[in-house]
C-alpha positions in Angstrom: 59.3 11.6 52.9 56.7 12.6 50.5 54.2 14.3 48.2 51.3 15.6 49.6 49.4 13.1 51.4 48.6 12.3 55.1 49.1 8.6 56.7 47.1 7.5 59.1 48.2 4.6 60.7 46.5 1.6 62.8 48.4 -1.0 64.5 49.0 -4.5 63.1 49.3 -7.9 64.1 52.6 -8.4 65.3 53.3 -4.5 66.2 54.0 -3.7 62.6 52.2 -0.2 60.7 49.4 -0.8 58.8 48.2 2.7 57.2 46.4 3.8 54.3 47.3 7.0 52.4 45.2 9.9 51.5 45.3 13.9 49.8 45.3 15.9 52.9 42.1 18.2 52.4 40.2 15.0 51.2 38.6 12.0 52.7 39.7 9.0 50.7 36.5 7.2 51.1 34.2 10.3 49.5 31.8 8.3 48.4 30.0 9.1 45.3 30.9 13.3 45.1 34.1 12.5 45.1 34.4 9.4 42.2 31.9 12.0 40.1 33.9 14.6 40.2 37.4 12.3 39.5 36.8 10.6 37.2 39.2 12.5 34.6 39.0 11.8 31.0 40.4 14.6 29.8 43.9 15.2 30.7 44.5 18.8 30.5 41.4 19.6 32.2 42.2 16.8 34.9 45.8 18.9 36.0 43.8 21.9 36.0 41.0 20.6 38.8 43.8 18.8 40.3 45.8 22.3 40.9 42.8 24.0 41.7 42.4 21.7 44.9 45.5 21.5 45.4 45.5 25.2 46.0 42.4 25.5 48.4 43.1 28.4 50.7 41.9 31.9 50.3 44.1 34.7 51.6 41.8 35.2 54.8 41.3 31.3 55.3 45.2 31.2 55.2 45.9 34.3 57.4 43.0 32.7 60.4 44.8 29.7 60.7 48.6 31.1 60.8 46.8 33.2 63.5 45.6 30.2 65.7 49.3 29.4 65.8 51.1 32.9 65.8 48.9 35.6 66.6 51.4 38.4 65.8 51.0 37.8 61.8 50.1 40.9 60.1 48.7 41.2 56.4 52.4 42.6 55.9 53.8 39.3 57.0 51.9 37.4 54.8 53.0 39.1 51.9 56.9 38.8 53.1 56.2 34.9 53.3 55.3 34.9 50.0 58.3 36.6 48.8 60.9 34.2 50.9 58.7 31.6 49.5 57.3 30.2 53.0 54.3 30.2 51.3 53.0 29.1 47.8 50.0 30.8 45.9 48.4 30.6 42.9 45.6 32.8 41.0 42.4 31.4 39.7 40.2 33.7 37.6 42.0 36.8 39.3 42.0 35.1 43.0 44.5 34.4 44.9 43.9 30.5 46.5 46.9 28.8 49.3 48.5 25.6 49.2 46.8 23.6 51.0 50.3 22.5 53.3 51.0 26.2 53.7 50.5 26.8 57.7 52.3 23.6 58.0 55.0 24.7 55.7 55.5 28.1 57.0 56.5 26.2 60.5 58.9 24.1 58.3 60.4 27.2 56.1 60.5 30.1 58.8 63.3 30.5 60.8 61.8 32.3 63.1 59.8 29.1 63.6 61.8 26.4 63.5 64.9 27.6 65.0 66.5 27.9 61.6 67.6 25.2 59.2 70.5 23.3 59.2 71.1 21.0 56.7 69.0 17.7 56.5 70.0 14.9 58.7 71.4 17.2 60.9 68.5 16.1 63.8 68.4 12.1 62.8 66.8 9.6 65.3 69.1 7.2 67.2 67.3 4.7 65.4 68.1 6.3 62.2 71.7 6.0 63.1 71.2 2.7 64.2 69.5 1.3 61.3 73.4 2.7 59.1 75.1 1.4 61.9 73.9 -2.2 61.6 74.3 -2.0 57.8 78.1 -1.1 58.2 78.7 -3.5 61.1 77.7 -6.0 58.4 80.3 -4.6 56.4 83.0 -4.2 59.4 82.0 -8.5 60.0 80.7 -7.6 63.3 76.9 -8.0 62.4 76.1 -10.7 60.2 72.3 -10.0 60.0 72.7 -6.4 59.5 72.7 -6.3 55.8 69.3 -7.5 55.0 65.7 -8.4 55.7 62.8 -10.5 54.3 59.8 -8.6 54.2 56.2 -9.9 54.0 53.6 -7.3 53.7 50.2 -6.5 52.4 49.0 -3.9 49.6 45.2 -3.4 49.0 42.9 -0.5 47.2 39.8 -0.2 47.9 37.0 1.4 45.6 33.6 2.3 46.8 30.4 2.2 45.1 29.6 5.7 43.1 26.9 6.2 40.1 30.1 7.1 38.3 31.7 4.3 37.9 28.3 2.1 37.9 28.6 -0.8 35.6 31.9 -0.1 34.5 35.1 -2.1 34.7 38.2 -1.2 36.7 41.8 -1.8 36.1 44.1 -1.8 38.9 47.6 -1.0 39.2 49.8 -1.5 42.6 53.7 -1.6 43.8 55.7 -4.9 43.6 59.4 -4.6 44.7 61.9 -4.5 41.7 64.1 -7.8 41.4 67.1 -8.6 41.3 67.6 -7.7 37.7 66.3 -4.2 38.3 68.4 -4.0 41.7 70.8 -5.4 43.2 69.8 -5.0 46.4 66.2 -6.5 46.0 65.9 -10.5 45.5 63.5 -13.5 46.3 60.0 -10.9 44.8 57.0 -13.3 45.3 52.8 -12.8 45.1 52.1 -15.1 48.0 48.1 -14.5 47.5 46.0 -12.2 45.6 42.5 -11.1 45.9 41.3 -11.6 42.6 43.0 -14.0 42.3 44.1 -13.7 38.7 46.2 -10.1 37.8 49.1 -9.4 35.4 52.7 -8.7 36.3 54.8 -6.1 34.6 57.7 -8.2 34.5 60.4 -5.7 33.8 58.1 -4.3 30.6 58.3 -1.0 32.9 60.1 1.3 34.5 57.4 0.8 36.7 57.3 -2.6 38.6 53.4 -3.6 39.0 51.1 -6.8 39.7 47.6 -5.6 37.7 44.2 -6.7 38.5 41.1 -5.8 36.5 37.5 -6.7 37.8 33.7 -5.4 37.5 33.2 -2.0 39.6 31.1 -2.3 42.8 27.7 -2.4 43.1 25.6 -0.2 44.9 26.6 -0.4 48.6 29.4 -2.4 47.9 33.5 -1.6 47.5 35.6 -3.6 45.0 38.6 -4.7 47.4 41.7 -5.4 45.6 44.7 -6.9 47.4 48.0 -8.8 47.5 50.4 -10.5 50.1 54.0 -10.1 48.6 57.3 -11.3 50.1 60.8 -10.5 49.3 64.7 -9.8 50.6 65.8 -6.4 51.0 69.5 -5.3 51.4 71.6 -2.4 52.3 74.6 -1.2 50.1 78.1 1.1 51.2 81.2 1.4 49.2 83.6 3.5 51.5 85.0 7.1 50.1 88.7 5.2 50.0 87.1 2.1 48.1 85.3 3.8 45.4 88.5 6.3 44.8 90.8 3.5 44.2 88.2 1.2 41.7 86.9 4.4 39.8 88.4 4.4 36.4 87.4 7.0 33.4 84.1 6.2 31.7 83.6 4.9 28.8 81.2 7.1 27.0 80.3 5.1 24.3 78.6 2.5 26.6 74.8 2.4 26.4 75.2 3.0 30.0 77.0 6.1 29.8 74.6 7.3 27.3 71.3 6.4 28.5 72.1 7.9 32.1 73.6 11.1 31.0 70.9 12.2 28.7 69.6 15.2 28.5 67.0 16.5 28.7 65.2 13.7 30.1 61.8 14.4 30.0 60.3 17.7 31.5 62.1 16.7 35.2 65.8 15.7 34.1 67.0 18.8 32.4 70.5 20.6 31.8 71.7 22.9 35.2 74.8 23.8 33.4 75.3 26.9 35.3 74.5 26.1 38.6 76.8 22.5 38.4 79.7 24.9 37.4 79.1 26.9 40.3 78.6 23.9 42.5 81.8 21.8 41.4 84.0 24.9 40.3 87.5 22.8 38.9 86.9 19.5 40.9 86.8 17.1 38.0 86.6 13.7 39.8 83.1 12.4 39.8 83.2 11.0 42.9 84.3 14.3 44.4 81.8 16.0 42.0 79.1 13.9 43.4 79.8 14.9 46.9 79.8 18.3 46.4 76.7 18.6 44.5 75.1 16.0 47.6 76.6 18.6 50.3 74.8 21.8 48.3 71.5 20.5 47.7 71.1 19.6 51.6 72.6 22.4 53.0 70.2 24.5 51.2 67.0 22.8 50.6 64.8 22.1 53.6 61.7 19.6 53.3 58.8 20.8 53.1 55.0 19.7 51.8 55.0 19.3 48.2 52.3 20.0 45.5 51.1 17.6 43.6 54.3 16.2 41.1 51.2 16.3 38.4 50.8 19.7 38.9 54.7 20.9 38.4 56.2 21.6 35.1 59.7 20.7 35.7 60.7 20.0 39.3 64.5 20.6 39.8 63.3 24.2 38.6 60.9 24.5 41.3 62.9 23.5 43.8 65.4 26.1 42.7 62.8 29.2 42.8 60.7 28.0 45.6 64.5 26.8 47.8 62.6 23.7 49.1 61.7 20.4 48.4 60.4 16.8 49.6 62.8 13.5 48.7 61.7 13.2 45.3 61.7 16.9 44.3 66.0 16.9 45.6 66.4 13.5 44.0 65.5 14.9 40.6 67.8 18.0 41.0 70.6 15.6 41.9 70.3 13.7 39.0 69.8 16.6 36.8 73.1 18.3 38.6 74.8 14.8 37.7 74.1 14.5 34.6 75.0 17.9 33.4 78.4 17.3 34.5 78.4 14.3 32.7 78.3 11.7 35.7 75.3 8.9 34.8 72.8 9.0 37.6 69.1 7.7 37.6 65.8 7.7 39.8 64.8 4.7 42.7 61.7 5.2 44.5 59.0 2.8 46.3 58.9 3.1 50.0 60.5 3.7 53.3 59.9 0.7 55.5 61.6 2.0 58.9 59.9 0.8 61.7 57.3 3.8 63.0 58.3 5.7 60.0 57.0 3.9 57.0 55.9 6.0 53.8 56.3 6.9 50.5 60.1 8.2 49.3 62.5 8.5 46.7 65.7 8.4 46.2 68.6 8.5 43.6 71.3 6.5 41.9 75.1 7.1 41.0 77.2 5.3 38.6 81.4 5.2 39.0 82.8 3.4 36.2 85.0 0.4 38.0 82.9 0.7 41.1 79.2 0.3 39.6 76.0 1.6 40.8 75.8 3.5 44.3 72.2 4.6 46.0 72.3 8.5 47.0 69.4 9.3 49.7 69.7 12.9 49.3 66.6 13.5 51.9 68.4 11.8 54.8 71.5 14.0 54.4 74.3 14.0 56.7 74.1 12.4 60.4 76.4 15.0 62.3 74.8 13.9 65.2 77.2 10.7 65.0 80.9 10.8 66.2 81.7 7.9 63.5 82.8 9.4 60.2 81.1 6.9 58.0 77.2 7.1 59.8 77.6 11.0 58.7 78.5 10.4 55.5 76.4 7.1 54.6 73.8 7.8 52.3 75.7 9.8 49.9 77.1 6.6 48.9 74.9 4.1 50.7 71.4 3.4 51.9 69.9 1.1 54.6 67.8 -1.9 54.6 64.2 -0.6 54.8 63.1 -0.1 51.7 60.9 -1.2 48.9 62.0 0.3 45.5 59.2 -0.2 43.0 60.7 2.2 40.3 63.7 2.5 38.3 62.6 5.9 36.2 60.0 8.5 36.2 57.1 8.5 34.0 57.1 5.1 31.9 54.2 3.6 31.1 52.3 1.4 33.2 52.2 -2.3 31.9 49.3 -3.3 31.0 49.1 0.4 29.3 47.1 2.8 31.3 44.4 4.7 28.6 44.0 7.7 30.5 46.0 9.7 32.5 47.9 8.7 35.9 47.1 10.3 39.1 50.4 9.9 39.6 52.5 10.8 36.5 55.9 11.2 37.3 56.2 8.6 40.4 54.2 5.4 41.3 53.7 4.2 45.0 50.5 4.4 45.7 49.0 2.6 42.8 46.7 3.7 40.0 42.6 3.1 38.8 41.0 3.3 35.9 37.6 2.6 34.6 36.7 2.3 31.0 35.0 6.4 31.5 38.6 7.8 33.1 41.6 7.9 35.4 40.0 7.1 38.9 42.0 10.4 40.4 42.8 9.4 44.5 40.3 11.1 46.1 37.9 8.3 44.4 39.9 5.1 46.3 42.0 3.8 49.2 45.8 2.7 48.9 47.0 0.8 51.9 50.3 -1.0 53.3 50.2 -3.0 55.4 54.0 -4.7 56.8 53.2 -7.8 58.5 56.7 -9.4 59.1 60.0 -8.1 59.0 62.8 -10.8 59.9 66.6 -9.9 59.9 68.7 -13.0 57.6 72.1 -13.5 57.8 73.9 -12.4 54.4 77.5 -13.9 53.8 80.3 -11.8 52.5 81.2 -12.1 49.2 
C-alpha cells in the first residue's frame, strides 16, 4: 500500500468496499479555502506549498502526541528518532515542521514498538496466502477459476462549488485498466456508462491509461460529479524458479526492448545504483538469480512506512536508501533501478489493489527474462514464510495474484488529452487528476472514489 492518504470506507451493495481517498491532515470536501488555496498555476511554487503541508508538525506538536502513546519520550529521544530516521523533518524559514505520518511512523520504524522488523510478508493474512494459493492451484489444474476475475466497479470525482474555480471549465482525468496490449494479464476493458456522458479515452497514447471528461465547473451550491462504470478481466501470472531457468536464454541487447528497459537514467526516479547492485549480486551473473537477490535485499531491509508526497521527493530509490524505508512504489522504483544497473530490463505497473477488505492504491514492478518474457515483481508483499509450501513464499518475486487493476505502464508520461499545468500526482496516477483553465486542481480541492461493485471468479483454460 500507498502514498500518503487515508481511506475511508462505506459498505456497498453486494458487501463490496466503496471508499473515497483523501491527504490525511485534510478534509477532501474543504469547500472553498481549500480550492483557493490549490489551485496551482505555478509549478515550483505549487511543490513548495505542497511540502510545506506535507510537513505540518512542530517539534512540540510532534513530541505531545508521541506522548499520548508513549509517555517515557524525552526531548533526547526525539532527537535519536531523527537520527535512525523514525522520524522525517524539514526546516521552513529556520523552523523545524514534522511529517505529518510521523507518530504513525515511529510505531512502524521503532523496534522497540513494533517488536522489530522482519522482512515484509513475513506476517501475511491467511487470505493473503489464499488469494497465491488459488492462483497456483490454477496452475497445478486443481482450480480452474483461480486464475482470473471480471471486475465491474465504479470510479467518480467530485468537485464542489468554490469562488475559485467560478465560471471556469474543468478537465478530468481518471484510471481505466490497461488492455491487453499493455498487459497481458488485463483483457475485456469496457466504459459500461459515463456521467457526462461524452469523455476521451487515452487509448495507449500514454503511459498512463485514462477515460477524460471535461465539463462547466459547479455553480454556487452545487458539485460537478464526474463518474464511470468500467468492466474488465483480471488475471494472475507464475513462472516457477525451474521453468524460467530452463527457457531463459542470453539477451539480445540490441532489441528495442533491451534498450528501452535498461536505460539509464530514466528520469529523476530510475537512476544508476552501480555500487550498491555490486554489493547486492557480488559474482552471481544469472539474471534470474540476480533478480532474486536484489528482491531478498530490498525486503529484508526496507520496512513500509507512510510516504511523503512522490511530488515532493527528488529521486526516490535515493530516499529510500537514506531514510531505510519505503511504501510499494518507493521499493518498486529501487528494484527497477537495482535491475537496470545490472543490465536486466525491468519497468513500473501500478493501479490498484483490489483484495477483498484491503482495497487501495499500489505499485508494483516488472521483470523481463529473455526466452521467458515479462514477470510481475510485488516487491511490498515480500516473502510469505508463514506458508509451509515453497512456492506461496516465494510467489510474488516472480508472480502476482488476481486482484488488481494496473492503470500504468511507466512513471510520469503525460496525460492524454495533455494536462497544461502541473499533476498532483506526477510520478504515479491512481487517483485521477483536475484542472481548470486557472490551474492544477491540487487533491485537497476534490473527491476520488472506487467503488467495486462485482467481482465474479471465470474459469480460464490452460493454454
Amino acid at each position: 500500500m500507498k502514498k500518503a492518504l487515508i481511506i475511508i470506507f462505506v459498505i456497498a451493495a453486494g458487501g463490496f468496499a466503496a471508499f473515497q481517498i483523501a491527504r490525511e491532515g485534510e478534509k477532501m470536501h474543504a469547500g472553498e479555502e481549500a480550492a483557493a488555496r490549490w489551485v496551482e498555476s505555478d509549478s515550483a511554487a505549487a511543490i513548495q506549498s505542497r511540502l510545506e503541508a506535507d510537513f505540518p508538525l512542530s517539534r512540540e506538536e510532534v513530541t505531545a502526541l508521541i506522548r499520548e502513546r508513549h509517555p517515557e519520550v524525552t526531548d533526547a529521544d526525539i532527537d535519536t528518532f531523527l537520527a535512525r530516521h523514525y522520524l522525517e523533518a524539514k526546516t521552513f524559514d529556520g523552523v523545524q515542521r514534522f511529517h505529518r505520518k510521523s507518530v504513525r511512523n515511529l510505531g512502524l520504524l521503532n523496534p522497540a514498538y513494533n517488536g522489530g522488523f522482519k522482512h515484509r510478508g513475513a506476517s501475511a493474512s491467511e487470505a493473503r496466502i489464499s488469494y497465491v494459493d488459488s492462483v497456483l492451484g490454477w496452475y497445478r489444474g486443481t482450480n480452474p477459476r483461480g486464475l482470473s476475475h471480471e471486475v465491474t466497479y465504479r470510479f467518480s470525482i467530485d468537485v464542489p462549488y468554490s469562488e475559485a474555480i467560478d465560471g471556469d471549465t474543468l478537465r478530468v482525468w481518471m484510471p481505466l485498466p490497461l488492455d491487453s496490449s499493455m498487459c497481458a494479464r488485463q483483457s475485456g476493458v469496457e466504459v459500461i456508462d459515463a456521467t457526462p456522458a461524452d469523455y476521451t479515452l487515452s487509448g495507449g497514447r500514454s503511459v498512463h491509461n485514462t477515460v477524460c471528461f471535461t465539463a462547466p465547473a459547479p455553480a454556487e451550491g452545487d458539485t460537478a460529479h464526474f463518474e464511470y462504470v468500467g468492466r474488465y478481466v483480471t488475471s494472475g501470472a507464475y513462472a516457477p524458479a525451474e521453468t524460467i531457468a530452463s527457457a531463459m536464454k542470453p539477451y539480445d541487447k540490441e532489441s528495442e526492448n533491451y534498450r528501452r528497459y535498461t536505460r539509464l537514467p530514466d528520469g529523476r526516479h530510475i537512476i544508476a545504483l552501480d555500487s550498491l547492485a555490486a554489493e547486492i549480486v557480488g559474482d552471481e551473473t544469472n539474471p534470474f538469480r540476480q533478480s532474486e537477490l536484489v528482491y531478498d535485499y530490498i525486503i529484508n531491509r526496507y520496512p513500509w512506512a507512510g510516504a511523503r508526497e512522490y511530488s515532493t521527493i527528488s529521486c526516490i530509490p535515493a530516499y529510500v536508501l537514506r531514510e531505510g524505508h519505503g511504501d510499494c512504489g518507493q521499493v518498486a522504483l529501487l528494484y527497477i533501478s537495482l535491475m537496470r544497473t545490472l543490465g536486466v530490463p525491468a519497468r513500473w505497473e501500478s493501479g490498484w489493489m483490489l483484495h477483498p477488505g484491503e482495497v487501495n492504491l499500489h505499485d508494483w514492478a516488472e521483470v523481463y527474462f529473455e526466452g521467458v518474457g515479462w514477470l510481475p515483481v510485488d516487491i511490498s508483499f515480500g516473502r510469505y514464510t508463514g506458508s509451509d509450501d515453497p512456492e506461496i513464499t516465494g510467489f510474488y518475486s516472480h508472480g502476482i495474484d488476481s486482484h488488481r487493476f494496473a492503470t500504468n505502464k511507466g512513471v510520469g508520461g503525460e496525460l492524454y488529452p495533455a494536462k497544461k499545468y502541473v499533476r498532483s500526482e506526477t510520478v504515479d496516477f491512481q487517483l485521477g487528476e483536475v484542472e481548470t483553465n486557472r490551474g492544477n486542481l491540487y487533491y485537497p480541492a476534490w473527491s476520488s472514489e472506487m467503488e467495486v461493485i462485482n467481482v465474479t471468479p471465470i474459469e480460464t483454460a490452460k493454454k
